[in-house]
C-alpha positions in Angstrom: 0.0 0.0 0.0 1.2 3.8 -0.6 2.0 6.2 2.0 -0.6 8.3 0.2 -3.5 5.1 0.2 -2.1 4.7 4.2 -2.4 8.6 5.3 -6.4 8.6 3.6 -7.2 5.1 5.4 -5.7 6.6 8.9 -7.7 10.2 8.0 -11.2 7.9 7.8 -10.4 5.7 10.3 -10.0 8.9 12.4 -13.9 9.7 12.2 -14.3 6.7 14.6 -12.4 7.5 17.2 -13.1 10.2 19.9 -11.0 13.2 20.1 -9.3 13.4 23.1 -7.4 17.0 22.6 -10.9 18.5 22.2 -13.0 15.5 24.3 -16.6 17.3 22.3 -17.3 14.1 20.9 -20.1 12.3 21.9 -21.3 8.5 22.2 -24.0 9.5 19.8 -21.2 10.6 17.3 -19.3 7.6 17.8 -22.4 5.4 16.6 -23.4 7.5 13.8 -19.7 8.0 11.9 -19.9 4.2 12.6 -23.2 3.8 10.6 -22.6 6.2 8.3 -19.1 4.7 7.4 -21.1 0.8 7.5 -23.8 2.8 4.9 -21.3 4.1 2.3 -19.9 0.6 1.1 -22.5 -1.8 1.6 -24.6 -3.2 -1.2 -27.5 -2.3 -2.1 -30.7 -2.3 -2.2 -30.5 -2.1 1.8 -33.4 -1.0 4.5 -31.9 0.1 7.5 -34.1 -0.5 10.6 -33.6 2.8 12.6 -35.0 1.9 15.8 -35.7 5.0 18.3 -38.2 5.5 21.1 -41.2 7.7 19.6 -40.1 11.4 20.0 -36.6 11.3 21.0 -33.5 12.2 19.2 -34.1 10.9 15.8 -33.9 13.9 13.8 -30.4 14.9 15.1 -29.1 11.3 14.5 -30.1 11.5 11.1 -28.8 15.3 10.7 -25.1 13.7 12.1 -25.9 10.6 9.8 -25.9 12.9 7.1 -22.9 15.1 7.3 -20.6 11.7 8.2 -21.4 10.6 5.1 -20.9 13.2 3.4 -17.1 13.8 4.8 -16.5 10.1 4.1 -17.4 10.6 0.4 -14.9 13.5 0.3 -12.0 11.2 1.7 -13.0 8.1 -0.4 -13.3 10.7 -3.6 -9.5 11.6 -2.4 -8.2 8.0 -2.2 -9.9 7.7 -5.7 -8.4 10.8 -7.2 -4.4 9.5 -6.3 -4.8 5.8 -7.0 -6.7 6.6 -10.7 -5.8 10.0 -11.4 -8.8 10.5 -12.8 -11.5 13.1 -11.5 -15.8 12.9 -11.5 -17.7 14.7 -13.6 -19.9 17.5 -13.1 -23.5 17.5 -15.0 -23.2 21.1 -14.9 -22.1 23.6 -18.0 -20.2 22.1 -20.5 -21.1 19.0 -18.7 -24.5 19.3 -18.8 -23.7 19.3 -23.1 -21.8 16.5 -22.8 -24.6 14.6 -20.9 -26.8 15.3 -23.2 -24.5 14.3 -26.2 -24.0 11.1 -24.8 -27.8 10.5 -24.3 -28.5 10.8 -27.6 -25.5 9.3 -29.4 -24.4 6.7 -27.0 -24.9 3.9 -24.8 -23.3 3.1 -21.4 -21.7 -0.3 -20.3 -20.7 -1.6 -17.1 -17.0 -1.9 -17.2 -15.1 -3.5 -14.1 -13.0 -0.5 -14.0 -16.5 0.9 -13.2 -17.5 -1.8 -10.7 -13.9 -1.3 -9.3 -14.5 2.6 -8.5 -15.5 3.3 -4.7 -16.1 7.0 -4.6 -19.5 7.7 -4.1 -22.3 10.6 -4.4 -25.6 10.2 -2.2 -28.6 11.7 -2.9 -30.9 12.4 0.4 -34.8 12.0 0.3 -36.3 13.3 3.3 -40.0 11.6 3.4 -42.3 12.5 6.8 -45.1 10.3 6.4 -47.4 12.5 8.6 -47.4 15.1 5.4 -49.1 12.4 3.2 -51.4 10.6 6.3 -54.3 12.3 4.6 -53.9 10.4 1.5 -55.8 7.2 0.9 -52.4 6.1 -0.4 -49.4 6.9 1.4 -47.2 4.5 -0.6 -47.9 6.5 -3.3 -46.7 9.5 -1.8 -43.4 7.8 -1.1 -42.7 7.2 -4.1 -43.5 10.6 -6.0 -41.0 12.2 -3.4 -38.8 9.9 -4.5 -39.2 10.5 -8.0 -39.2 14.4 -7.7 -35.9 14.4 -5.9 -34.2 12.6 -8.5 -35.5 15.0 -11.3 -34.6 17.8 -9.1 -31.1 16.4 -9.3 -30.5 15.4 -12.6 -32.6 17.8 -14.2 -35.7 17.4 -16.5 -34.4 17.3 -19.7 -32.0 14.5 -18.8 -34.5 12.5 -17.7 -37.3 13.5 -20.6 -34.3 12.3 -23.3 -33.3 9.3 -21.1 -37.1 8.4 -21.1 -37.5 8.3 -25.2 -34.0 7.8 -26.3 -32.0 6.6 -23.2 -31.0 2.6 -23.4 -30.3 0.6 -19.9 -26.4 0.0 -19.0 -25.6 -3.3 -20.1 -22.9 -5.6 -18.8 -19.1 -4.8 -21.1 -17.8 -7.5 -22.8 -14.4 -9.0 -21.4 -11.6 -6.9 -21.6 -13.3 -4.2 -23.2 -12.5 -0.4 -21.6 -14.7 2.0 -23.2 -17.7 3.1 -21.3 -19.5 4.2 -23.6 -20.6 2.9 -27.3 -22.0 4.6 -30.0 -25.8 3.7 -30.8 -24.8 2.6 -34.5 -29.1 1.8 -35.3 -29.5 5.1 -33.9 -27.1 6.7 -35.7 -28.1 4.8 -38.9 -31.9 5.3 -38.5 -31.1 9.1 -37.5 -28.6 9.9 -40.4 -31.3 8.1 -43.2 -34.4 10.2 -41.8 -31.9 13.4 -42.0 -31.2 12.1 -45.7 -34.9 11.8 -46.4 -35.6 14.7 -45.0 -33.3 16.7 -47.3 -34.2 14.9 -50.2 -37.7 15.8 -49.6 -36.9 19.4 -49.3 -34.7 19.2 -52.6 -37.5 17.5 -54.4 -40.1 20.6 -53.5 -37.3 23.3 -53.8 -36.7 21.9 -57.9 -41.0 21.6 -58.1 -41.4 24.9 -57.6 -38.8 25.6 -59.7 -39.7 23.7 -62.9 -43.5 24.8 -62.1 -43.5 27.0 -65.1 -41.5 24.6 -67.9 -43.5 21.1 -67.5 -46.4 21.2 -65.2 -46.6 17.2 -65.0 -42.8 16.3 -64.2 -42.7 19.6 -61.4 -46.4 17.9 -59.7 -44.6 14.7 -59.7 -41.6 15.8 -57.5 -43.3 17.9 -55.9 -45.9 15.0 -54.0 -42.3 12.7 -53.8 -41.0 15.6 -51.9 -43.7 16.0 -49.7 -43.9 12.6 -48.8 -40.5 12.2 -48.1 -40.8 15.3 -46.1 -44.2 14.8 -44.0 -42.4 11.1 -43.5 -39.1 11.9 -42.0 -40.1 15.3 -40.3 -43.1 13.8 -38.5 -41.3 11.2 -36.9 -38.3 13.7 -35.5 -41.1 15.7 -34.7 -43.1 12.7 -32.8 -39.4 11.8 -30.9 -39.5 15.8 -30.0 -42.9 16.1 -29.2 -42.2 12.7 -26.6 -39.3 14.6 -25.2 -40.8 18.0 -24.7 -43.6 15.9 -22.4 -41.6 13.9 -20.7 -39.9 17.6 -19.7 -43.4 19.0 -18.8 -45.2 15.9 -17.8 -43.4 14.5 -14.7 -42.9 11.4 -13.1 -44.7 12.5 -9.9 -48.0 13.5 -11.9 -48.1 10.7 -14.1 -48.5 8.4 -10.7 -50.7 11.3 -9.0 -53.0 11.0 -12.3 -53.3 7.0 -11.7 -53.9 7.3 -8.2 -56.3 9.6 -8.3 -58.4 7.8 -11.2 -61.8 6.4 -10.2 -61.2 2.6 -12.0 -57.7 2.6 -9.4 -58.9 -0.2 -7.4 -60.2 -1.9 -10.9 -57.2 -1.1 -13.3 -55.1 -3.8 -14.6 -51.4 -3.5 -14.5 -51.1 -0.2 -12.1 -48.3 -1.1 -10.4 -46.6 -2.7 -13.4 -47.0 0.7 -14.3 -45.6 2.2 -10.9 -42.9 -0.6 -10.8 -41.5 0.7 -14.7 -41.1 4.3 -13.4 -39.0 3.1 -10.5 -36.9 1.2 -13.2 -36.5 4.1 -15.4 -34.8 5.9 -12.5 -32.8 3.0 -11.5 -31.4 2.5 -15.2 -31.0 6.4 -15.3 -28.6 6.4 -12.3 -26.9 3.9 -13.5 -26.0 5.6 -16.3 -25.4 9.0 -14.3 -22.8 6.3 -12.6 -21.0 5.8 -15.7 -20.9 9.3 -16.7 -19.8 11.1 -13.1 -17.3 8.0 -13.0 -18.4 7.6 -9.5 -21.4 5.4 -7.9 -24.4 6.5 -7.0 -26.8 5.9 -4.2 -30.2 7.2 -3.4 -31.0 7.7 0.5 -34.4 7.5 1.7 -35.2 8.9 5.1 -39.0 7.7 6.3 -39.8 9.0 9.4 -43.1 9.8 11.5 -44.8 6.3 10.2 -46.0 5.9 13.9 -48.7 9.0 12.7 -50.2 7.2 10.4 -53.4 4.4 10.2 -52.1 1.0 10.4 -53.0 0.3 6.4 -51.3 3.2 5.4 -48.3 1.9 7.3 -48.7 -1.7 5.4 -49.0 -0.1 2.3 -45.3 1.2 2.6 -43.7 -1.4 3.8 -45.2 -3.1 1.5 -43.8 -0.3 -1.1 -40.0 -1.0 0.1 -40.6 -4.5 -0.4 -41.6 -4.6 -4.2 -41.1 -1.4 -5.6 -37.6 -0.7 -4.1 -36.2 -4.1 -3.6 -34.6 -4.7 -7.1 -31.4 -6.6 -7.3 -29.9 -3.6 -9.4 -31.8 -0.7 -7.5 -29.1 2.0 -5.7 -31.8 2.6 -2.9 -30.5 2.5 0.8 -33.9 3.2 2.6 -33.7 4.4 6.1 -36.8 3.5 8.1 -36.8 5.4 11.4 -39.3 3.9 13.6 -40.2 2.9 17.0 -40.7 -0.6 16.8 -43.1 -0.7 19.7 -45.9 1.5 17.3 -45.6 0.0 14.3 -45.6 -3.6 15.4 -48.9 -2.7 16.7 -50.0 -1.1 13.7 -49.4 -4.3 11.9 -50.5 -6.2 13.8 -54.0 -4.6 14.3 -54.2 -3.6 10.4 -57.2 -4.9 8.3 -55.4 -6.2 5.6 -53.0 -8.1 7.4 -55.0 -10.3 8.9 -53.5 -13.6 8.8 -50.5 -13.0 6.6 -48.8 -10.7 9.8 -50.1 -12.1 13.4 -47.0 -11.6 14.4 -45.4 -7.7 13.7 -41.7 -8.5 14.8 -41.4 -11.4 12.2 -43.2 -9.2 8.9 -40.4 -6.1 10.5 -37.5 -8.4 10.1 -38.6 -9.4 6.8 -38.3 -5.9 5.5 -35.4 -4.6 7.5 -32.1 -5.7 6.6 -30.0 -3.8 8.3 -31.3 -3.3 12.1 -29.9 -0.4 14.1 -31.2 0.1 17.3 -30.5 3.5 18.5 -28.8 2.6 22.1 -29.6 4.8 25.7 -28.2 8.5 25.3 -24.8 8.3 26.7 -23.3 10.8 29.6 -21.6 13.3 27.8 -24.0 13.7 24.7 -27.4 14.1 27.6 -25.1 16.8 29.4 -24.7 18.8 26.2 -28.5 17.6 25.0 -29.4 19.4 28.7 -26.8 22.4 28.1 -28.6 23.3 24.7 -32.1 23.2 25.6 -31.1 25.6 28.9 -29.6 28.2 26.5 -32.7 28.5 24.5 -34.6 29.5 27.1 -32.4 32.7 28.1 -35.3 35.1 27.5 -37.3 32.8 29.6 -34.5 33.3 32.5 -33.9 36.8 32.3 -37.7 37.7 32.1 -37.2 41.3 31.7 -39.3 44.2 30.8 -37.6 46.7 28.0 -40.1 49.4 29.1 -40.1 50.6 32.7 -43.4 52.3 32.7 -45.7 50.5 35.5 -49.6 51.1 33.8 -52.1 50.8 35.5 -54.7 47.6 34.3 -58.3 46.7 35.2 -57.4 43.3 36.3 -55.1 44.7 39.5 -52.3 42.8 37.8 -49.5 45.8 38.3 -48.0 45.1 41.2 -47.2 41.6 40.1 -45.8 42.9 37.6 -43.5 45.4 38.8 -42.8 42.4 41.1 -41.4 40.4 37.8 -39.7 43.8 36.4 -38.2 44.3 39.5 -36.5 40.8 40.0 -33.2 41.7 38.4 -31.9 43.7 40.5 -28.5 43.8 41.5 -27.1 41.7 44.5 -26.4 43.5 47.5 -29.3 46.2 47.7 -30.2 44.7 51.1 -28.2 42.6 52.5 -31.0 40.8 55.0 -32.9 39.9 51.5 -31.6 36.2 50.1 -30.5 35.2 47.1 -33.8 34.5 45.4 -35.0 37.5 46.4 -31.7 39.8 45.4 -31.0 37.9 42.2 -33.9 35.5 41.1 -31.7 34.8 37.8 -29.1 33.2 39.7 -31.5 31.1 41.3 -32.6 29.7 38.4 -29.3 29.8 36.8 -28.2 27.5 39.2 -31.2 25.1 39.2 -30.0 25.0 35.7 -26.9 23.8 36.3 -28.2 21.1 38.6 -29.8 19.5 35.4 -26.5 19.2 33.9 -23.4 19.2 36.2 -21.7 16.0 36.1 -21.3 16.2 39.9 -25.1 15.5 40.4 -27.1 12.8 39.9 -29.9 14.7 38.2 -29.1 14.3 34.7 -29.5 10.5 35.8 -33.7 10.6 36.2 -33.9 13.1 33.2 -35.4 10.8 30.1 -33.6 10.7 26.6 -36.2 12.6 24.7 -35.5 15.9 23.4 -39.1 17.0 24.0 -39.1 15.5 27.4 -35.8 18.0 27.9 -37.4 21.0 26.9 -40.7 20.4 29.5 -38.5 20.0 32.4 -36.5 22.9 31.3 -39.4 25.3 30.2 -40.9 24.6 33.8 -37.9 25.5 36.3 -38.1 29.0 35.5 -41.7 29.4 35.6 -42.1 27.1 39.3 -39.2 29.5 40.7 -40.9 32.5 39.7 -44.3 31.5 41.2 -42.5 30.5 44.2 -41.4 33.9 44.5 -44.4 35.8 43.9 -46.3 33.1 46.8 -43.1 34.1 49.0 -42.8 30.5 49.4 -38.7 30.2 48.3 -36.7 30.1 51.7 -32.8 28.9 52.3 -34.4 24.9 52.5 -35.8 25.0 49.3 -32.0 24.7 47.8 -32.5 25.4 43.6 -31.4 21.3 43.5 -34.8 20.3 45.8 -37.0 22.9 43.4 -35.2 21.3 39.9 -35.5 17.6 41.4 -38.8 18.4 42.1 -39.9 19.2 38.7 -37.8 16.2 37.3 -40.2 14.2 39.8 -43.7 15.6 38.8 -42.8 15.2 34.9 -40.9 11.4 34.9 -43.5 9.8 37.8 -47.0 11.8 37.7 -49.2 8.6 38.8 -46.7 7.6 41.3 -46.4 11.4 42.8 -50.2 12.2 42.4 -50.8 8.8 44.2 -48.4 9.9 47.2 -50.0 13.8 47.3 -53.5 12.1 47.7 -52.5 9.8 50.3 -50.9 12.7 52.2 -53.8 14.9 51.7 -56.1 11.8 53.5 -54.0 11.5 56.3 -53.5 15.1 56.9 -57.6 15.0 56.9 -57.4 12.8 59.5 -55.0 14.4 61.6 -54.0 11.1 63.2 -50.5 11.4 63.3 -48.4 14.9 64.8 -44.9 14.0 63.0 -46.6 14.0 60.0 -44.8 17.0 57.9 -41.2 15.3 59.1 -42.6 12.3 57.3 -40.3 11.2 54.1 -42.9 10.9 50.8 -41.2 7.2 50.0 -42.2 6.0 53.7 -45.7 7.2 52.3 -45.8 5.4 49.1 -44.4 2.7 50.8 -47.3 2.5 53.4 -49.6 2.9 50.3 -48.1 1.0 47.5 -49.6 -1.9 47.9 -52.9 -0.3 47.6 -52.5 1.5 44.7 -51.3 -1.9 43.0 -54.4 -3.6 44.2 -56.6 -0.8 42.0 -53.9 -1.4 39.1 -56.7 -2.2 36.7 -58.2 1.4 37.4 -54.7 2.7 37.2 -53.5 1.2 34.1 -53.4 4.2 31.6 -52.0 6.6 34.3 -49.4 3.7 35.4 -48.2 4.0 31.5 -47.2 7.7 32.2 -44.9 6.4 35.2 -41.4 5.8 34.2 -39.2 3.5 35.8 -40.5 2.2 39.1 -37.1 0.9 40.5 -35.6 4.4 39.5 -38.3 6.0 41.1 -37.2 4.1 44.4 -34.0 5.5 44.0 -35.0 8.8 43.6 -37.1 9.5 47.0 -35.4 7.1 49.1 -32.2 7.8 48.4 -31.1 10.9 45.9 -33.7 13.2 46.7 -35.8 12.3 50.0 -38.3 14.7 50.0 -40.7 15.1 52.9 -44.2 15.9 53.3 -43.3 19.5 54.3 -41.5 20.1 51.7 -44.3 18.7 49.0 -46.6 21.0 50.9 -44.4 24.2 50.3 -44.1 23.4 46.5 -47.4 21.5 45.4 -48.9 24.8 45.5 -46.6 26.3 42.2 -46.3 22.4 40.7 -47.6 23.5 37.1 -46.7 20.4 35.3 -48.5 17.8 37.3 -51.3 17.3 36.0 -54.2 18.1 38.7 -56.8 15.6 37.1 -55.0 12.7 37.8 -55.0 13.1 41.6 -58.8 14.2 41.4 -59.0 10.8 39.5 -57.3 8.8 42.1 -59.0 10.3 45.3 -62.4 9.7 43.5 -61.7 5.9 42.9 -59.5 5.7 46.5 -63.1 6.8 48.4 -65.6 4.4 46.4 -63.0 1.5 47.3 -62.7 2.9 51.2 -66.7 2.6 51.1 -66.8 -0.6 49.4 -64.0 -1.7 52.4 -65.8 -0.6 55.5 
């Protein structure tokens, strides 16, 4: 191997490993350049099972999916460059010309100098599946996307000319170098019509000029001439006229046109129809292969199928399976799902009945390349955390450009000087604490609870994005009521107030279950010691009826996370007690009320059915 071949193999190798000087990357980068590196030399046709919990990170995996690949083509198209010396080319400019020249005139062939090449151009095809849930069809829409990006990319006068006059690559003969071949019956058939067509004009040109010596001999060549003529022109003229309306007319509303037709469910051959289209862009790509001198591959990126009916979500799958599956096709789908949903769906979908009884077994079918998207590492949670908290910096500093206090009919001013007020500077009275002096700070550091690698917090936080941006949308808000109620004191640390909210969002049955529980004993007033009490002794007291009315429980048990986690968190981490759930029930805004209310109602029917 060359030193140059070695130094490109140790710069792509490189991707892989973390970078200790600058230590900013992350597990999740780790597993992506890993992917992206597996997705630029495998063979295709290929589905890759993305498998990802419904709503977490997907989009900025595929985002980090994309740009890997994308610097691993550049360093394979660099290994390419010095071992062939030969570059790609460009359908642009005098390209574009070229392309067209060799459209027309020429044929491609497979060469193994062309099977030998490894540099590689991918062309993405984002496809949300919740933009085309509407449609009776959502195949359908899969596949126009997919054949609109490709025209987009090529261009429409490529295509129109590949569609009339455009042959499929065929294999080269052994030992044979050329890439290209001239279309001699083309050429032949082309050059003869041309010769008609002049003659035909010669023939009418000398009519019209030997109109006034013999009238008969001038008539005869003058209909030889035009026959001639009307032959040869109206067949260029046909090949043009196809062209021109494979240009106007495109792929996308061919299909939309069958779709759409009232005989659909009736008419013979549609997806023979479908499937011919999807050829005619495979054999196009090919040839864009041979011309670019570099392969070619076309990456589909289906995501929110867990939106859609369970038929619609057969209907693609079914799609990938026959429509995309060819032996020669360059298609490397990427189908981002949560495995959970959409074995449902196909399980419970009408036209499956029988043929899918079981959904993992019809998934594996179609997926042949599973990835499942493992638990969000340290590091990239941390910077997940330290994102979503700087997006809310309007949020923290909660100021007010214009100083003028009005006057309003609801009596709401003095809050609100309250909230303009609540930047001031440390120091102004020294008796005053720190949420009182410098509220921002308070929250600033409730923030920095979340994600410190010192605390444990970051631990009970989930790995959804969305899931993220609740928790962190609600600290501000719950320290600012807090203030308002005058309810912050030195106990309530900004840890206790930011593990608080992590406990309300992750374990809302379990919480609510614990809060109505307390409320009934402080009813009773049977025990004094009661606000010293620790909320797990409560749940623990309790738990055992709560599991007994599980059946009552069972959709507001789903919201719970993990139980064993949960014991962790109020027996040991965070052990909050009943005084301290009283002092911060009051500004809990993202517990959800109803679920208590729910829970009391059905705790007091059983009590009566008990006694």
């Amino acid at each position: 191997m060359s030193s140059s071949e070695g130094s490109q193999d140790s710069k792509k190798d490189n991707m892989l490993e973390p970078s200790a000087s600058s230590g900013k990357q992350t597990e999740d980068d780790i597993y992506c350049a890993c992917l992206s590196k597996a997705l630029c030399h495998i063979p295709t046709p290929v589905t890759v099972g993305f498998y990802a919990p419904f709503g977490s990170r997907v989009y900025m995996l595929l985002e980090k999916i994309t740009k890997c690949m994308m610097e691993e083509t550049s360093h394979i198209e660099d290994t390419e460059q010095t071992i062939l010396l030969e570059k790609t080319r460009k359908s642009e400019g005098l390209g574009f010309l070229q392309l067209l020249w060799y459209l027309l005139f020429y044929k491609p062939l497979i060469t193994e100098k062309h099977q030998s090449r490894r540099n590689v151009q991918f062309i993405f095809v984002p496809f949300s599946a919740w933009q085309y849930a509407g449609s009776d069809r959502l195949w359908a829409g899969l596949v126009t996307t997919l054949c609109e990006r490709v025209r987009s990319h090529f261009g429409a006068l490529p295509l129109g000319l590949y569609h009339v006059l455009g042959t499929a690559p065929k294999q080269a003969p052994d030992l044979r170098e050329k890439e290209w071949t001239l279309k001699r019956s083309f050429c032949i058939k082309l050059g003869l019509t041309v010769l008609i067509l002049i003659i035909g004009l010669v023939f009418l040109l000398v009519s019209v000029a030997k109109r006034e010596d013999t009238e008969e001999s001038g008539s005869t060549l003058k209909v030889l001439g035009s026959t001639a003529t009307l032959i040869s022109g109206s067949g260029i003229a046909m090949t043009v006229f196809k062209v021109g309306k494979n240009v106007v007319i495109s792929q996308k509303k061919k299909i939309e046109k069958m779709v759409n037709s009232q005989k659909f469910s009736t008419q013979m051959g549609f997806m023979s129809e479908v499937k011919k289209e999807i050829e005619l862009i495979t054999n196009l790509i090919q040839c864009m292969e041979i011309f670019q001198r570099q392969k070619i591959r076309v990456v589909l990126q289906i995501t929110s199928l867990e939106l859609c009916a369970p038929d619609k979500v057969v209907g693609v799958l079914d799609a990938m399976n026959t429509l995309l599956s060819d032996r020669r096709a360059p298609f490397i789908s990427i189908l981002v799902v949560d495995p959970s949903i959409i074995v449902t769906c196909l399980e419970n979908a009408s036209s499956m009945k029988g043929m899918a009884d079981n959904g993992y077994v019809f998934l594996n079918r179609t997926v042949t390349l599973p990835f499942s998207v493992p638990s969000l590492g340290t590091k990239a949670k941390l910077q997940l955390l330290k994102k979503a908290v700087k997006r809310t910096g309007d949020l923290t500093d909660w100021h007010c450009r214009n100083d003028t206090i009005h006057g309003t009919k609801t009596g709401i001013s003095e809050t609100m000087r309250l909230l303009r007020n609540d930047s001031a500077e440390e120091g102004d009275d020294e008796n005053e604490s720190l949420v009182h002096s410098n509220p921002r700070r308070y929250i600033e550091e409730a923030f920095h609870c979340l994600y410190s690698e010192k605390e444990s917090l970051h631990e009970y936080i989930p790995d959804s994005i969305s899931q993220m941006r609740r928790i962190v949308n609600t600290i501000p808000i719950t320290i600012r009521l807090m203030m308002l109620n005058h309810i912050l004191s030195d106990t309530l640390s900004p840890k206790i107030v930011a593990a608080w909210v992590v406990l309300s969002n992750q374990w809302p049955c379990r919480i609510s279950w614990i809060l109505q529980c307390m409320e009934d004993e402080l009813q009773l007033g049977l025990r004094e010691d009661l606000g010293k009490c620790l909320l797990w002794d409560i749940f623990k007291e309790n738990s055992k009826e709560l599991y007994s009315m599980k059946v009552n429980f069972k959709n507001l048990l789903d919201l719970d996370g993990d139980p064993e986690i949960f014991k962790k968190f109020l027996s040991k981490d965070y052990p909050f007690t009943v005084q301290d759930a009283q002092s911060l029930l009051k500004c809990t805004v993202n517990l959800d009320q109803s679920i208590k209310n729910k829970m009391g109602l059905i705790r007091g029917i059983n009590n009566l059915q008990n006694t």
